[in-house]
N, C-alpha and C positions, 0 to 999 in steps of 0.2 A: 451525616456526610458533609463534607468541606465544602464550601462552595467555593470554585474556584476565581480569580480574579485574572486580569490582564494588567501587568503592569507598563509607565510611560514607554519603558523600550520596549518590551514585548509588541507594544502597540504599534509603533515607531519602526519595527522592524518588518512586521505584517505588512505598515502602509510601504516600505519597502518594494512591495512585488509590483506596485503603479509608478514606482521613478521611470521605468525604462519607456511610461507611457504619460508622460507628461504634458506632449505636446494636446495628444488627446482629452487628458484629464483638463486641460485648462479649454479646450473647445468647447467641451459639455459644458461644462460648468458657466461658460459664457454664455452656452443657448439657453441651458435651464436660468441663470439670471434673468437673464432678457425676457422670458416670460413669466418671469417672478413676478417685473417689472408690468408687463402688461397686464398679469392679475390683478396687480393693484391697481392701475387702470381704470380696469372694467368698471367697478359698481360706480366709482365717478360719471361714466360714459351713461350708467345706469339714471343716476342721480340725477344727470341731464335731462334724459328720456322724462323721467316724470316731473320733473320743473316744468318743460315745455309744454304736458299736457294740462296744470293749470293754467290760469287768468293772464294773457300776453306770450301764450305762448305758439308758433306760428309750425305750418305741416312741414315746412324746410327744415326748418330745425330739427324737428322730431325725427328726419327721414334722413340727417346728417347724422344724429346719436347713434340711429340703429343703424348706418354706414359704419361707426367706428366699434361702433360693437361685434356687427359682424367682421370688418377689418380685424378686432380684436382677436379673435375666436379663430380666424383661418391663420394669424401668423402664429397665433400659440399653439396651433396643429403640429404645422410644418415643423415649426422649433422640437415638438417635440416630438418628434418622429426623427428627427435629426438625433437629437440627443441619445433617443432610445438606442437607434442603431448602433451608434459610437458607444455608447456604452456595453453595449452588448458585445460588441468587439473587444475593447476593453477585458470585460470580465474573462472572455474566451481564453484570450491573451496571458491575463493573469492564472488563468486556472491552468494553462498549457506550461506556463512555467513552472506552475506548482508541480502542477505533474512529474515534467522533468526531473524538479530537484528530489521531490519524494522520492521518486523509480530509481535514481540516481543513487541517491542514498541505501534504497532498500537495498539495492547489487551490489554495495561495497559492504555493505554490514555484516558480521560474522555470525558463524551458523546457531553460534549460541544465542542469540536475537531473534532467529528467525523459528527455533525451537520453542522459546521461552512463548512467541508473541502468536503462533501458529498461523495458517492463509487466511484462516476464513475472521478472524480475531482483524488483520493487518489490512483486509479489502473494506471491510465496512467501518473502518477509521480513515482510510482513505475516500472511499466514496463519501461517509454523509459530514467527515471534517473537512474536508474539500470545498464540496458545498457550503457549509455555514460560513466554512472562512471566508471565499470568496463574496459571499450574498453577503457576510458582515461587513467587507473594506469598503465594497462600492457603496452600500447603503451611505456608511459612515463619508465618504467621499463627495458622494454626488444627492444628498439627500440633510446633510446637517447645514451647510452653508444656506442654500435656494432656502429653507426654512427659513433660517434664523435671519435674512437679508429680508425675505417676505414679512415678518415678525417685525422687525425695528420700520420699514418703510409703512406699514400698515398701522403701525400704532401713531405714527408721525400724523398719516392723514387721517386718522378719529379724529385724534387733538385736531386738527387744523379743521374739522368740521364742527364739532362741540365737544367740550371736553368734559361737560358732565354725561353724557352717554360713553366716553371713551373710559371716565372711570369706571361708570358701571362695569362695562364688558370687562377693566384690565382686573375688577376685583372675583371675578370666576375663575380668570385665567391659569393660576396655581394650582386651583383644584385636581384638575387631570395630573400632571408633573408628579402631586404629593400617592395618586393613586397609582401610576404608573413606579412610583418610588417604592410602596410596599408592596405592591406585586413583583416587583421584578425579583428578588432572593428566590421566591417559590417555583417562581419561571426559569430558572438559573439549575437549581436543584433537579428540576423535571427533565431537563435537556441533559443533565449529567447522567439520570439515570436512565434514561432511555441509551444512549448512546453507551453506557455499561451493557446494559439486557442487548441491544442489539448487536452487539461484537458480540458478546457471548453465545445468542441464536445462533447467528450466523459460522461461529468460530465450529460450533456442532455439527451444525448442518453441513457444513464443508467434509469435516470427518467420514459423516456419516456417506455425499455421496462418492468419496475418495475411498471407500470401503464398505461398496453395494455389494462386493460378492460373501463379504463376510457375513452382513445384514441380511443377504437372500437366504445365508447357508443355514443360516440359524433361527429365520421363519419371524425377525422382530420387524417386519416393513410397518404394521400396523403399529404397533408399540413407538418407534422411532417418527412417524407420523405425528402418534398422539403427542408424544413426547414435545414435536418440534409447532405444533399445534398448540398447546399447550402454556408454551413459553409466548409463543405470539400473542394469546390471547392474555396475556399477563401485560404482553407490552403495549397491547391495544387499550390496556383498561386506565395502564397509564397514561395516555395519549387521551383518551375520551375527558377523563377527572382533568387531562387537563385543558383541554378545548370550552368545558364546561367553566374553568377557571376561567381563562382568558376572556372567553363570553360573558361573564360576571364584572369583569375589568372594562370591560369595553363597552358592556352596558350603563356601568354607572360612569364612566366619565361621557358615555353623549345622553346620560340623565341631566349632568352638568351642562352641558351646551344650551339642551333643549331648555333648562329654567334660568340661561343667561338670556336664550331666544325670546321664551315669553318675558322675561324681566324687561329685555329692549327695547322689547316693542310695547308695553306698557308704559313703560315711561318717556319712549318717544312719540306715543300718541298723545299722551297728553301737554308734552311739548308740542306738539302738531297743531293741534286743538287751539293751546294757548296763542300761536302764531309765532313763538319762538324759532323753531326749523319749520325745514318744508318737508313735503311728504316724498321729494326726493334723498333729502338726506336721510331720511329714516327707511329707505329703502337701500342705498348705500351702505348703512350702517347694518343692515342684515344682511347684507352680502358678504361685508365685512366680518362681523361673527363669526359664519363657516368656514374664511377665509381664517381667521386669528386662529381657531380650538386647531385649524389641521394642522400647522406648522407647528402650533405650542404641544399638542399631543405628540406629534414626528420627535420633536427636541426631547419630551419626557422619553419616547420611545429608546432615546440614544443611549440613556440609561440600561432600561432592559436589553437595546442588544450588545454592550457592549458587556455585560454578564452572561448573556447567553452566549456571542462571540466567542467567548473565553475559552468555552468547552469546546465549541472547533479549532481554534488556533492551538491550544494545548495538545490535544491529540495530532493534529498536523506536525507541531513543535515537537512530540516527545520523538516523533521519528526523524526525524531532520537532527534534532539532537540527540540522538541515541547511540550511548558511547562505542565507539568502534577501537575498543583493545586491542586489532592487528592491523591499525594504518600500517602504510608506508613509512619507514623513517626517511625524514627530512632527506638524506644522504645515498638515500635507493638506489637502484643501478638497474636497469635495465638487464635480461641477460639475454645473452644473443646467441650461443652456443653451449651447450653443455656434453659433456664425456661419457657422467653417470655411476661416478665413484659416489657413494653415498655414505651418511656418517652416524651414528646416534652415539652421541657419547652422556652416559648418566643423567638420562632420562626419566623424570619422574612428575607426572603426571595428574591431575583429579579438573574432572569439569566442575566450573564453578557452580552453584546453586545459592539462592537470595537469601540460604538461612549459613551461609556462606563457605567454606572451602568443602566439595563435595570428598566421598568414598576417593582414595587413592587407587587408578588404574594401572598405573607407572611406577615400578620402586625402581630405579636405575639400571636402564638401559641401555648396554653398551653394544656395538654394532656396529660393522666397517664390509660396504659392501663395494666389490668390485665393478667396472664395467662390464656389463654385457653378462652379469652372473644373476644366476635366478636363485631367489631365496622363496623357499614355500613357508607358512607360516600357518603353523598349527595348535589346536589345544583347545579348552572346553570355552562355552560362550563366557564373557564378560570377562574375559584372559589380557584381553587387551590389543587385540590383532588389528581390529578396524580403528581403534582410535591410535596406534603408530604410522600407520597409512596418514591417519587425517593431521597428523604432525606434520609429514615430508609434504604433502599436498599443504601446509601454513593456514587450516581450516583452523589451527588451534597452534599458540604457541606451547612449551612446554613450562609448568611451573617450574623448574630446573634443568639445568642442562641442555646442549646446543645439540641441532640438525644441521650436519653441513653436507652441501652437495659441488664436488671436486674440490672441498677444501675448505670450503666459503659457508660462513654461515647464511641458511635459506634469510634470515629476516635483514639483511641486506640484501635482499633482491628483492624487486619490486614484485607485488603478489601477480599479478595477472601474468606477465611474463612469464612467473617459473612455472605457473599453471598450465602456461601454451606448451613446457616441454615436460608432460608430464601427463600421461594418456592413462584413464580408468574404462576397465569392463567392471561393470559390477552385476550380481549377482540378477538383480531385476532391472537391466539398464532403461532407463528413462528413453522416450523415443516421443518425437513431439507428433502432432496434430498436422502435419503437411506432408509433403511429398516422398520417398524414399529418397530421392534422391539430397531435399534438401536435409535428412536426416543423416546422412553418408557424409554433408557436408558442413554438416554443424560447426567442427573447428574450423574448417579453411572455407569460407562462402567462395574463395576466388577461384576454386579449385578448377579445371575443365572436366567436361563431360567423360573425357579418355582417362582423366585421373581419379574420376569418380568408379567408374567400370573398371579400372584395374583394380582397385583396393577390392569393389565387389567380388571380383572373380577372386583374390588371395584367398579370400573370407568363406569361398562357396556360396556366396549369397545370387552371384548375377544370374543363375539359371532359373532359381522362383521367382527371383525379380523378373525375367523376361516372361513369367507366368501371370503374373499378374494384368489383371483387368488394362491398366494405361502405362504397366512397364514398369520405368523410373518415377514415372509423374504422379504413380499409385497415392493416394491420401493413407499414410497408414490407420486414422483414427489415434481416439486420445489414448496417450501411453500406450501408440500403436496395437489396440485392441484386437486391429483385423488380420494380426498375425499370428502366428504360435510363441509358443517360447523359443523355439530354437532360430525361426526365424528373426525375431527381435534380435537375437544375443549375436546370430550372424550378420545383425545389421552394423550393430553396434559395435565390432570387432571390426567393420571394414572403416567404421569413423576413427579410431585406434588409427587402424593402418595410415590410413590417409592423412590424420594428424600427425603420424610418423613422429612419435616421440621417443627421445631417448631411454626415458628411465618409466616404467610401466606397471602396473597396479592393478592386478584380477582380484575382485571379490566374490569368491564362490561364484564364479560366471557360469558352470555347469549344473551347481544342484541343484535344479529347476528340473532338468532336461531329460527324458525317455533315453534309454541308450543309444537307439540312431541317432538323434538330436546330439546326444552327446560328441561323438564319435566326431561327427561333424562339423561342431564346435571345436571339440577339441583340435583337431589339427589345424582350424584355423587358427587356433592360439601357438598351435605351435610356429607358424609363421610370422605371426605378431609378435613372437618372444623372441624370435631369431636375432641375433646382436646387440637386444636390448638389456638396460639392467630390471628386471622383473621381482615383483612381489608379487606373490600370491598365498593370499589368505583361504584355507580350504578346510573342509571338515569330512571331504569325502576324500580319504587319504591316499586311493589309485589315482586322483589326478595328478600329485606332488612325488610320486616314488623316484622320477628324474631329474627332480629336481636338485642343483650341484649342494646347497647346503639346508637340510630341513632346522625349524626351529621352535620350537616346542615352548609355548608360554603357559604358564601357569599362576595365578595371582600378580599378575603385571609384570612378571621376572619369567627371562628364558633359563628355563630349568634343563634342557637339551639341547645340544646343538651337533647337528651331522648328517652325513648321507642318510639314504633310508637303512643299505645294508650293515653301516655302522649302528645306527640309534636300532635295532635289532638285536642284533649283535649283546649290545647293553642291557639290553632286557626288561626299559626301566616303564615312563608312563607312556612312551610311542608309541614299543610296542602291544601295552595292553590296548591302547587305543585299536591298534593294528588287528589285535587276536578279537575285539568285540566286535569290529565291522564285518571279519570275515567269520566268524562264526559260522558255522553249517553248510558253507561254502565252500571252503579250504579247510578242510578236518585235516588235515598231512600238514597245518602252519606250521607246529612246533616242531615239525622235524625237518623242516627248511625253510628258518626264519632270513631269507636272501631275496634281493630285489625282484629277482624274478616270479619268486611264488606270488608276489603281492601285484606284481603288475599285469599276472594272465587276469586280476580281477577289472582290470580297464579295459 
């Protein structure tokens, strides 16, 4: 496996997310100085102390040192409690931006990205790259300077107490740095593969509870358990080997401290002894020690995390940088009104795939649809129905040939606008976690209470709505669980309504549905359709028999095009489609292949 690195910009663009907190970053960084400063200090104050309690040394003095000591000790509290807090703000800050821009990014990115990359794959690259990023900048921010500032003043005052004990301790010094240097690749590597295996848990486990009824239906709860169990204990074992590493690392470099410690005090005793120092500065000088290995260890650490960093910022990075093939062009236009003349002209089509140009869905499709005229849209799966839909809705551009709506091609209009006029029922409509009401309001939040209750009532919805336990306020539950199907689809037709869009889009909105269900659906679709230009994509073929032009796809190409009692009439694949639905139903079809035999089936 690669290990990945961070390069000067990469880095550069990271420390990025703390310019907007500058003012901040330079406060800390003052407090943590200042008791940098007073670190070094102390073992002086130290030093003092036990001067005074040799020969000439008086109880004033003594009870001035441990004055300045403890003076020491409470303003290096306060500093850093200060510090703490502002940095914590800080981090918040930065991560709340991060946020932003990821979430930001995720909403415009297209759907091919969000297929390729799946939920549960794209949360826990946000959650644990988040994390490291943010725990990487500050570390690096507010933890390399205070070291390295402690580091140079610390060494200044050995030398200026004696400088053959200053060498001693400087020739330990390296030792940690060189350990923390061959540790860190292995450290680097372990953080990649964790953050692999855990997207990928996770990416499962999402699946698996996004498709509990499937997992019930088929009795593998245990199995899917083990499975997810399974993976974790693989991820756990890599986490242990490496806990066990790091504890191996961290043991031998305070091995090194600890026989710089005895080396010190050996050879400062026997400086003691000789009358060269006092047995204050040899007490300084070991205060000093713990002081020196912690900032020079911090400094080797900088190392390790700015390889371990790498694997947060990258992943945070690959989405932030993740090519988005349907921006806006520069020259976009807002649209403010639209008719609902719609266009496909030579159309052709294939989603892309990373071993690269996918199966062709689209061989040239040509298509010129009126205002206010309903096209139903038929034929066997994988025809191509849902991915022409996902054309006109710019979920996908086409590898040839233009979509234009009243004239204009879609990709001069800016995406989110041609979206706001352009309303989907689809087959299992999505229905959030909150109120019916705010579900009725999904496109227009501004909507009033009187415009919410009208689209209900279009829809046939507001009479179980006033059934319901709190009304409008009802919580429907995730992907409105606490409803039926017919109710969801009723719900979701009155969000349609209420978005009031020109040009509109049913995806199998009924085959879900019991016949009442349906029934009642359906007419609210007919009121949804009313003046609009309509698509609908069906495979239940009584819902489409009135519709003004049926269209038959087959291998990405409309192979029929016409009413129902014409494409009948022809006798070609509609209506076999026609004769194998009503099968044992309608025995009397072939002798009255006309709109109305097919529609007593609705």
């Amino acid at each position: 496996m690669q290990t990945p690195s961070v390069s000067r910009g990469t880095l550069w663009r990271a420390m990025g997310y703390l310019r907007p907190h500058r003012r901040a970053v330079v406060t800390v960084l003052f407090f943590v100085l200042v008791s940098t400063g007073l670190s070094v200090i102390e073992p002086l104050a130290l030093k003092r102390v036990f001067d005074q309690l040799g020969a000439g040394g008086t109880p004033g003095a003594v009870l001035a040192a441990v004055g300045a000591l403890v003076a020491i000790g409470l303003a290096r509290e306060v500093l850093g409690a200060l510090s703490n807090t502002l940095t914590w703000r800080t981090r918040i800050s930065v991560h709340f931006a991060l946020n932003e821009a990821t979430v930001s990014r995720l909403h415009r990115l297209p759907l091919s990205f969000h297929r390729e990359e799946g939920v549960g794959a794209t949360m826990t690259k946000l959650d644990r790259g988040m994390q490291g990023f943010v725990g990487a900048i500050t570390d690096l921010t507010f933890n390399v300077l205070p070291a390295a500032t402690y580091l140079v003043l610390c060494v200044v005052v050995m030398f200026q107490l004696d400088w053959r004990l200053a060498l001693l301790a400087l020739a330990f010094a390296p030792i940690p740095v060189l350990i923390a240097r061959k540790a860190a690749p292995v450290q680097t590597r372990r953080e990649q593969t964790l953050m692999d295996r855990w997207t990928k848990i996770y990416a499962r486990f999402n699946e698996v509870l996004s498709g509990i009824v499937t997992v019930k239906s088929f009795a593998m709860e245990e199995r899917e358990k083990q499975r997810f169990l399974h993976d974790v204990r693989e991820a756990n074992a890599v986490v242990t080997h490496g806990v066990a590493f790091d504890s191996t690392v961290n043991a031998s470099q305070g091995l090194v401290v600890l026989v710089a410690r005895v080396a010190l005090i050996g050879m400062g005793g026997l400086l003691v002894l000789r009358g060269e120092i006092s047995a204050g500065t040899l007490v300084a000088f070991l205060g000093y020690i713990g002081g020196l290995f912690g900032p020079v260890q911090g400094l080797s650490g900088v190392y390790k995390t700015l390889r371990t960093a790498s694997v947060a910022i990258n992943q945070v990075f690959s989405i932030l940088d993740a090519q988005d093939n349907l921006g806006d062009a520069p020259d976009a236009t807002e649209v403010t009104a639209l008719h609902g003349d719609v266009e496909f002209e030579n159309i052709h089509f294939a989603y892309p795939s990373t071993s690269g140009p996918g199966r062709p869905l689209l061989n040239g499709i040509d298509l010129r649809v009126k205002q206010g005229e309903t096209i139903a849209l038929v034929g066997p799966s994988g025809a191509g129905k849902t991915t022409l839909m996902s054309l006109l809705c710019r979920f996908y551009d086409p590898v040839e040939g233009v979509v234009r709506i009243d004239g204009q091609d879609i990709r001069s209009f800016k995406q989110l606008s041609l979206r706001r006029h352009i309303g989907v029922v689809l087959q299992d409509s999505l229905l959030f976690n909150e109120s019916v009401r705010g579900n009725i309001a999904y496109g227009r939040p501004e909507a009033t209470q009187e415009e919410i209750e009208a689209a209900a009532r279009a829809a046939h919805a507001h009479e179980f709505i006033m059934r319901l336990p709190q009304g409008y306020d009802t919580v429907v539950g995730e992907r409105g669980s606490r409803l039926s199907a017919g109710e969801r689809q009723r719900i979701a037709i009155a969000r349609s309504l209420l978005k009031n869009p020109p040009v509109l889009i049913l995806d199998e909105p009924t085959s879900a549905l019991d016949a009442e269900s349906e029934a009642l659906v359906q007419e609210a679709l007919d009121k949804l359709m009313k003046g609009r230009t309509t698509f609908a994509i069906a495979h239940r073929l009584s819902t489409v028999v009135h519709a003004d032009r049926i269209l038959v796809l087959k291998e990405g190409r409309i192979v029929e095009e016409g009413t129902h009692a014409r494409l009948m009439q022809l006798n070609g694949y509609y209506a076999s489609l026609v004769r194998r639905q009503t099968r044992g139903l309608l025995p009397e079809l072939s002798s009255f292949p006309d709109s109305r035999s097919v529609s007593a089936v609705a």
